[in-house]
C-alpha positions, 0 to 999 in steps of 0.5 A: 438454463441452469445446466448452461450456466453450470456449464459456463462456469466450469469453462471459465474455472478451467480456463482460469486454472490452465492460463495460472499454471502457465505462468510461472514467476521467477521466486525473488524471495531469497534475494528480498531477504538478503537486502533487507537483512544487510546491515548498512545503517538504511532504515527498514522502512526505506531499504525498498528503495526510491518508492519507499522513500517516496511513500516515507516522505508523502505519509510524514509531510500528510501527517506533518500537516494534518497536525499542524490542520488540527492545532490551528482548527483548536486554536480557532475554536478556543477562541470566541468569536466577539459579538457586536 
């Protein structure tokens, strides 16, 4: 049984091995550096593109809100409630 599994494992690290040196990805880290080194006056955070105005938009309304959230829920807990 165990020189089975041993065996099973081996296949599938060879496997895994041989399939990932097939595939070879182009290196895009050179053109990555140029446009965010690029003085245009873009931000950092946002020169990613529509995805990363996306995400800067989403994260700021979130905490726009969640602060707003907080300060209503402290009002509302500063204030007793009148007892009849």
């Amino acid at each position: 049984m165990a020189s089975s599994c041993a065996k099973g494992l081996r296949r599938i690290s060879q496997r895994t091995i041989s399939t990932a040196s097939r595939r070879q990805f182009e290196n895009r880290v050179p053109e990555k550096q140029k446009l965010f080194q690029e003085d245009n006056g873009i931000p950092v955070h946002l020169k990613g593109g529509v995805m990363d105005a996306l995400l800067y938009r989403v994260t700021m309304g979130l905490t726009v809100f969640g602060t707003a959230y907080v300060v209503y829920e402290l009002l509302l807990a500063s204030m007793p409630k009148k007892q009849k």
